[in-house]
C-alpha positions in Angstrom: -11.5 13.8 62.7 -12.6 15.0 59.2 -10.0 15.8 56.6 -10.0 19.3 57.2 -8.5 18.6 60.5 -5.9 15.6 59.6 -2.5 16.9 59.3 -0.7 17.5 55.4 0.4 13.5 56.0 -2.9 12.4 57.1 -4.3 13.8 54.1 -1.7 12.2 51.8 -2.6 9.2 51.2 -6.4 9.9 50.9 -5.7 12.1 47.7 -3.9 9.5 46.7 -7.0 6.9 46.9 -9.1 9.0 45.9 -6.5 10.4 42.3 -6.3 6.7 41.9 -10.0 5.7 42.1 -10.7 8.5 39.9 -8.4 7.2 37.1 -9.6 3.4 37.4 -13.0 5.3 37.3 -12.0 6.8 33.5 -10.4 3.4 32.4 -13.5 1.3 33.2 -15.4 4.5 31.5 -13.0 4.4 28.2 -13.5 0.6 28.1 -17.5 0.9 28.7 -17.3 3.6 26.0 -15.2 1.6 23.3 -17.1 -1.8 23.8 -20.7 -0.1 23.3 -18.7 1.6 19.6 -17.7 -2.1 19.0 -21.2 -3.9 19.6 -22.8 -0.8 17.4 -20.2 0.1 15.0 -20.5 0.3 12.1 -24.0 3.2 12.1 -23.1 4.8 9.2 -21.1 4.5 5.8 -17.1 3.1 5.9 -14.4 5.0 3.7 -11.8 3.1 2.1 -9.3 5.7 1.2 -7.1 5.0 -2.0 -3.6 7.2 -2.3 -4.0 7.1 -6.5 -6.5 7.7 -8.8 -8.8 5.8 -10.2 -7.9 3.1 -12.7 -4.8 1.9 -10.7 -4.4 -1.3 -9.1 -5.3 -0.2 -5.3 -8.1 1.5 -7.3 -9.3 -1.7 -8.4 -8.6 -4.0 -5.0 -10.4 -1.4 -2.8 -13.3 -1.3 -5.2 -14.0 -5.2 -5.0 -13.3 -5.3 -1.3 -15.6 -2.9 -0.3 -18.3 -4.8 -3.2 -17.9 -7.5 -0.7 -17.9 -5.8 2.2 -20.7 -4.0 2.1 -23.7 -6.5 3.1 -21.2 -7.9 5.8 -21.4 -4.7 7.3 -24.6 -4.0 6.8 -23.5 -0.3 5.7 -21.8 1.3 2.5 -18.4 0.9 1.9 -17.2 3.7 -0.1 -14.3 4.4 -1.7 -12.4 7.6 -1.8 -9.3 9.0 -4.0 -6.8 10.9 -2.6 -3.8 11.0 -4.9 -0.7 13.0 -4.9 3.0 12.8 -3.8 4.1 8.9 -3.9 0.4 7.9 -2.0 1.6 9.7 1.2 -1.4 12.3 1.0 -3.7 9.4 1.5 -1.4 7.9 4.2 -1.3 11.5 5.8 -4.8 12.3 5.9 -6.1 9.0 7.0 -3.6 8.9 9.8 -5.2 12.1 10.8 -8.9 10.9 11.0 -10.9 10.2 13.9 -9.8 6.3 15.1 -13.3 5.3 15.0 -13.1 2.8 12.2 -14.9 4.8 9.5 -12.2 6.1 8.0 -9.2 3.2 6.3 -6.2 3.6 4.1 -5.9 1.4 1.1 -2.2 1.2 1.8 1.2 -0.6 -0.4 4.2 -1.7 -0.1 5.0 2.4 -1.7 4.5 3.3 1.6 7.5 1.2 3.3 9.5 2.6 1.0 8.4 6.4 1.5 9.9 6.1 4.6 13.1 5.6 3.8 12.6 8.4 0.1 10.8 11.2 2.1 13.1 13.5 4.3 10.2 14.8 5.8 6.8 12.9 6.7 3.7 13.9 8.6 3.2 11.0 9.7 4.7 7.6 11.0 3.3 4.4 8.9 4.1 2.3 11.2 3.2 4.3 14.7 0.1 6.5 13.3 -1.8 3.0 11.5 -2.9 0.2 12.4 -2.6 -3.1 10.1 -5.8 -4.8 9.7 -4.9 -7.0 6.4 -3.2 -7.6 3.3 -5.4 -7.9 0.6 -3.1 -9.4 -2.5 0.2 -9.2 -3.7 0.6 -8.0 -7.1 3.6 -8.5 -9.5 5.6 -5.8 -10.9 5.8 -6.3 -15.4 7.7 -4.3 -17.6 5.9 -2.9 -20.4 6.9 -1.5 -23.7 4.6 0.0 -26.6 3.7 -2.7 -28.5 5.0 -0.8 -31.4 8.5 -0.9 -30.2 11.2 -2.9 -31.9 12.2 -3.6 -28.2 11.2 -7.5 -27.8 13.7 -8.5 -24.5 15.8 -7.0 -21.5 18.5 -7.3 -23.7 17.4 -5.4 -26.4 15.6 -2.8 -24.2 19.7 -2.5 -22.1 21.1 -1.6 -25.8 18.6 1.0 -26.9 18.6 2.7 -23.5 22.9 2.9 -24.0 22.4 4.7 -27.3 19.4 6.5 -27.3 20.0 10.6 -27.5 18.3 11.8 -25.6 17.5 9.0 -23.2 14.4 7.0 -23.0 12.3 7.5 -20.1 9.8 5.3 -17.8 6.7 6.0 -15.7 6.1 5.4 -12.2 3.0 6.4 -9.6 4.8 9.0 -8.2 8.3 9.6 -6.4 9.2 7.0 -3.5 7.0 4.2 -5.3 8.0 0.4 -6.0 8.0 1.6 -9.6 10.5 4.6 -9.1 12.5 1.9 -7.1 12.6 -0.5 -9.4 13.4 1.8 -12.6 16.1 3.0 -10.3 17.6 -0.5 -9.3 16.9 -1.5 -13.5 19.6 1.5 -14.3 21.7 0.8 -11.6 22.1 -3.1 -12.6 22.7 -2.1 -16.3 24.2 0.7 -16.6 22.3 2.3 -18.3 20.0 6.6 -17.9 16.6 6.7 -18.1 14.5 9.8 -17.6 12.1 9.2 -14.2 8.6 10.9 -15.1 6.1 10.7 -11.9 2.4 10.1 -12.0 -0.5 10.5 -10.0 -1.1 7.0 -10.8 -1.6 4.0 -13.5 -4.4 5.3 -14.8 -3.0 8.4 -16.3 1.1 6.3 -16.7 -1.3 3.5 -18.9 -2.8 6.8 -21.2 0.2 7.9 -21.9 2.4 4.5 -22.1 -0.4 3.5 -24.8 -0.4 7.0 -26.4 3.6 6.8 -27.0 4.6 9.5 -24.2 6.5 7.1 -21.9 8.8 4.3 -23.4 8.2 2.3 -20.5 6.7 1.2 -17.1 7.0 -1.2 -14.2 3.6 -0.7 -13.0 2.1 -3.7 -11.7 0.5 -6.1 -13.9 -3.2 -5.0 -13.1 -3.8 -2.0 -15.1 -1.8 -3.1 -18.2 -3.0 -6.7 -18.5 -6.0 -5.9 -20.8 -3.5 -4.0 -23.3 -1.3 -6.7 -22.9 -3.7 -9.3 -24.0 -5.4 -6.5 -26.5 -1.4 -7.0 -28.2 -1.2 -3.1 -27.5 1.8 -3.6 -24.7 4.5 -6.0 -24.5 5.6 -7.5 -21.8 9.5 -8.2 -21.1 9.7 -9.5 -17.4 8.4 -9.3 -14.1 10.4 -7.9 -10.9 9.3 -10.8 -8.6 12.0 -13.7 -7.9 9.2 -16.5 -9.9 7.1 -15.7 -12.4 3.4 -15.0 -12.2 0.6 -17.0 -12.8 -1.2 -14.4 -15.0 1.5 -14.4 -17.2 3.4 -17.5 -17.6 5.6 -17.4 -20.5 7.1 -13.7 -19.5 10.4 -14.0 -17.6 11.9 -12.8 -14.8 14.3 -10.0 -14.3 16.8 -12.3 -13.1 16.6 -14.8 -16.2 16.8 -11.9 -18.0 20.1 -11.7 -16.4 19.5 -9.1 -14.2 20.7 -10.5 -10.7 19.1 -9.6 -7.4 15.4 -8.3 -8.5 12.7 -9.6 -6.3 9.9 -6.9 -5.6 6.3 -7.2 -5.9 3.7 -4.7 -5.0 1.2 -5.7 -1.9 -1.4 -4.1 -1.1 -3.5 -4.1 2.4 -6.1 -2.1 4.7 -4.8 0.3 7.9 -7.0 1.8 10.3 -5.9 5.0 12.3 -4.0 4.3 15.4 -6.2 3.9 18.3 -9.1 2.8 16.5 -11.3 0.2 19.2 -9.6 -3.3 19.5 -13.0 -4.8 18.8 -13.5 -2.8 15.6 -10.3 -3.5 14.2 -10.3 -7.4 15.1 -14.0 -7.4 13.5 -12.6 -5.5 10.4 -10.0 -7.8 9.4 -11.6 -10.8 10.9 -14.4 -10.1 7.8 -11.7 -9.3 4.9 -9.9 -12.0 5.9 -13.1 -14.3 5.2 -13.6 -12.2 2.2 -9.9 -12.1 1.0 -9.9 -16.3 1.5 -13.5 -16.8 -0.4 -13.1 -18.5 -3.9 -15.2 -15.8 -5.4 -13.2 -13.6 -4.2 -10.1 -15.4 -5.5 -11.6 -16.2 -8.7 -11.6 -12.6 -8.9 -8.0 -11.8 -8.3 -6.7 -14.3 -10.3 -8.5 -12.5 -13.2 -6.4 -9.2 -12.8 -3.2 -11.1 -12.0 -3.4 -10.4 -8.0 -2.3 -13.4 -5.4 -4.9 -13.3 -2.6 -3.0 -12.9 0.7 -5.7 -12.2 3.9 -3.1 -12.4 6.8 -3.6 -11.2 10.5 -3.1 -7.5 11.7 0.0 -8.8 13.5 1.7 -10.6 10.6 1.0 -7.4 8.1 2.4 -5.6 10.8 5.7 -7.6 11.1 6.0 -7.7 7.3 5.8 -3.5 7.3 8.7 -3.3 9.6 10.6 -6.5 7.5 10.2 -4.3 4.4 11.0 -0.9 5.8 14.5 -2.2 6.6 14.7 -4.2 3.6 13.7 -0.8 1.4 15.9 1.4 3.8 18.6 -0.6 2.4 17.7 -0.8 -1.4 17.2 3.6 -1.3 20.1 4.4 0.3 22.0 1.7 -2.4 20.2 3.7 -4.9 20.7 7.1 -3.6 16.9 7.9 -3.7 15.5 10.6 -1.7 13.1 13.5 -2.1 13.0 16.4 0.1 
């Protein structure tokens, strides 16, 4: 009997072989498909994307990882600025790109905390990217003018009381950990301070050294040179200890601010879907990168902690700090439509 002669119920189970053949058929394909990408990836130049312009911090990171990353590779590592709106148009457009592994986000702890700002996001961090490693963790300083009178927190609380009109601080950009930060600073003291957004710390620095901006809690990175140049003063950092880079400069909380502890990390993310073997060979390299002492050397000079962790630990500490910063915005009643 062929199958045009077998009854509805003979023919059943036949499609069903066959429906099911076909679709182990496409799997072992898939699998074929994304182990020969793996074993000849990469064939032509990788993008690092960075969400700020050049000058900041992430700038700075992504430039000496993909220095490094480059002969490993055996291909160029570029990397590519896409500023604007709080980093999420670099979040947005490389969670958008092909998942081939050419195409990474230079990503921050900003973008845990855009979550919980942004009413409305293209994208999902934590669905639409993949982790592949955290690069360094990076403390948070703030910086007067060195021309200021101000010389501590407390004298910095008692001109922000009874300045007309108010004095104002930079961030890079709505939904940042700067924003955050100068939001939590007024909240703990009492005290207004005009919020004006940048692009980035390249153009905050200009204009923080140019008198524009009273203040900033960018991270240390960008303003240590002016720091040591005795053209910015340094107050305190946000972390809960103080950093290495600069030792005699206290903390919020010695300062007498209670409850500060956030620092600015910084890490790679591939686009969701991107070949198993491509991302494990990714951040298996950084890693080895991350943990070199050159490499380290390096970091200590611009105040960065080296950090080199596992796609699955960045990935837990994402969804640790996007409940943590869930928390802190809606305390501070920060959000942007």
């Amino acid at each position: 009997m062929n199958l045009s002669q077998a009854t509805p119920a003979q023919q059943a189970p036949t499609a069903r072989r066959r429906n099911v053949l076909a679709t182990a058929g496409a799997l072992i394909l898939l699998a074929a498909t994304n182990a020969a990408q793996a074993q000849t990836w990469p064939t032509k130049p990788v993008t690092l994307v960075v969400p700020f312009p050049a000058g900041g911090t992430t700038d700075v990171l992504a430039r000496a990882l993909a220095e490094r990353l480059t002969p490993v590779l055996g291909q160029t590592v570029i990397v590519e600025s896409k500023p604007g709106a709080g980093a999420t148009l670099g979040a947005d457009h490389v969670a958008k790109s092909r998942p081939d592994g050419y195409t990474l986000l230079v990503g921050a702890v900003h973008h845990t905390i855009a979550t919980s700002v942004y009413r409305k996001l293209s994208y999902d961090f934590q669905k639409d990217l993949t982790p592949l490693t955290v690069i360094a963790m990076v403390p948070n300083v703030l910086v007067v003018n060195a021309t200021s009178p101000v010389r501590t927190v407390a004298e910095l609380v008692a001109q922000a009381k009874s300045a007309k009109p108010e004095l104002s601080y930079g961030s890079n950009g709505n939904g940042t950990a700067q924003h955050l930060i100068g939001t939590q600073f007024q909240n703990s003291t009492g005290t207004t301070l005009l919020h004006i957004p940048y692009k980035g710390s390249g153009p905050l620095t200009t204009d923080l050294l140019g008198g524009q901006v009273t203040m900033s809690f960018d991270t240390i990175t960008p303003v240590l040179p002016h720091i040591k140049a005795g053209k910015l003063r340094p107050l305190a950092v946000s972390t809960a200890r103080r950093s290495s880079a600069l030792p005699d400069v206290p903390t919020l909380e010695e300062a007498g601010l209670k409850g500060f502890d956030i620092g600015t990390w910084f890490g790679v993310l591939a686009p969701a879907g991107t070949p198993r073997d491509v991302v494990q060979r990714l951040s298996s390299e950084m890693q080895k990168i991350i943990q070199s002492p050159e490499f380290r050397q390096r970091m200590s000079e611009i105040g960065a902690e080296p950090i080199g962790n596992t796609p699955d630990q960045m990935a837990r500490q994402i969804r640790e700090e996007t409940e943590k910063f869930a928390k802190l915005v809606k305390e501070a009643k920060v959000t942007i439509d």
